[in-house]
Each structure stands twice: as C-alpha cells, then as structure tokens.
N, C-alpha and C positions, 0 to 999 in steps of 0.2 A: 574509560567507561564505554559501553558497549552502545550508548545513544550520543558519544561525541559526534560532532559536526563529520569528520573524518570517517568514523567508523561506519556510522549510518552510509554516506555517499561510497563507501568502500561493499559494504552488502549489497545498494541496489546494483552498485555497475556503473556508477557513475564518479568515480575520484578520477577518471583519468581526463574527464569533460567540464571541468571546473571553471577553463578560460573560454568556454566556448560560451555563445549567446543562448539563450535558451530556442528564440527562433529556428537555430539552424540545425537544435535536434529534432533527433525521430520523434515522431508520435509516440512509442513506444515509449522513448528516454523521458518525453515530456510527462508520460503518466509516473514514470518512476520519480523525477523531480516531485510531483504532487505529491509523493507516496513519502517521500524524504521530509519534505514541509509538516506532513502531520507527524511524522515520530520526532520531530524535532521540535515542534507545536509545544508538547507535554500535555494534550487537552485529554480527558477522561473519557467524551463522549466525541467519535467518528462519525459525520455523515458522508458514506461514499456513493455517486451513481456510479453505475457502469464501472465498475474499477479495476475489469479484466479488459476494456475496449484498446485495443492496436498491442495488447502485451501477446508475447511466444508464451508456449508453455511454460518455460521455466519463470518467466514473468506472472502468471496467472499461478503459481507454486509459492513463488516470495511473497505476494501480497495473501494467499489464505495462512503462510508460516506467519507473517508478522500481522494481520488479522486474529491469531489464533493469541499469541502472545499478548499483544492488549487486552484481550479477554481474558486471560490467564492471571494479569495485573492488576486486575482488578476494573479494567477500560470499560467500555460500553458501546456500542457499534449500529446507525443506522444502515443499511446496506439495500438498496436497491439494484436489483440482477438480472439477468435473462439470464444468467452461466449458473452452474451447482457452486455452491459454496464448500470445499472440503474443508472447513476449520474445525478445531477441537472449540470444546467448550458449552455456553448454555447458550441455544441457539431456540428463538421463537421465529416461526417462518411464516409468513404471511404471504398469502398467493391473492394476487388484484387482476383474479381472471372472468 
C-alpha cells in the first residue's frame, strides 16, 4: 500500500534514518518526520503551521504533492503560510493582513 509505514518513510527521504534519534536530525528531516506522522495519522482534517520552514525546494514540492493528494481524497487542510501554496484542488485563502 502506498501509505505503509515503509512506503511513506521511503517518499519523504527518510527509510534510510530509522535508527537514528529524531534529535540528531536536521531540521529539515524533523519537518519531514511531522509530515510522515500525519500520512500515517489517517485523520481527514490537517492543521499545518509553517510547513515549508527549514525544507529545500524539493522538500517544499513534496509537502504541496501530498498536500494536493489529501485534498484530492477527499482530506481537508488547515494551512497557515508566509510561502505560496502550489496545491491542486479547492483552495479558500484567507489573508490576516
């Protein structure tokens, strides 16, 4: 299954850090761990802050692909940003400026 335990840590980047402490990753890995926890959750509704903060681009590319996908699932998505969101889907934006 494409949301097994394996599979998920194998998309973010992270099958190969499984013995390692979560302390002694990057900031970067740590947000991907968080990103792991919720596809692995099964919850319908996401609340993310910040959930492009310490990711590379290609990190900031995975989280709007599987951002896009739960919303395609039928999911549901809180999402607080400074960054553009590029997700497919039905998107209300709310600016608190």
């Amino acid at each position: 299954s494409e949301h097994s335990d394996s599979a998920v840590l194998a998309r973010l980047g992270l099958d190969l850090l499984t013995e390692l402490p979560l302390r002694s990753l990057s900031a970067g890995q740590q947000r991907r761990v968080a990103l792991a926890r919720m596809l692995l959750s099964k919850g319908r509704v996401w609340m993310m802050d910040e959930p492009f903060t310490n990711l590379d681009g290609a990190g900031r590319s995975l989280v709007d692909a599987v951002l896009s996908e739960h919303l395609a699932n039928g999911g549901s998505a809180i999402v607080a940003t400074h960054q553009p969101l590029e997700i497919v889907g039905d998107v209300k934006r709310v600016s608190l400026s």
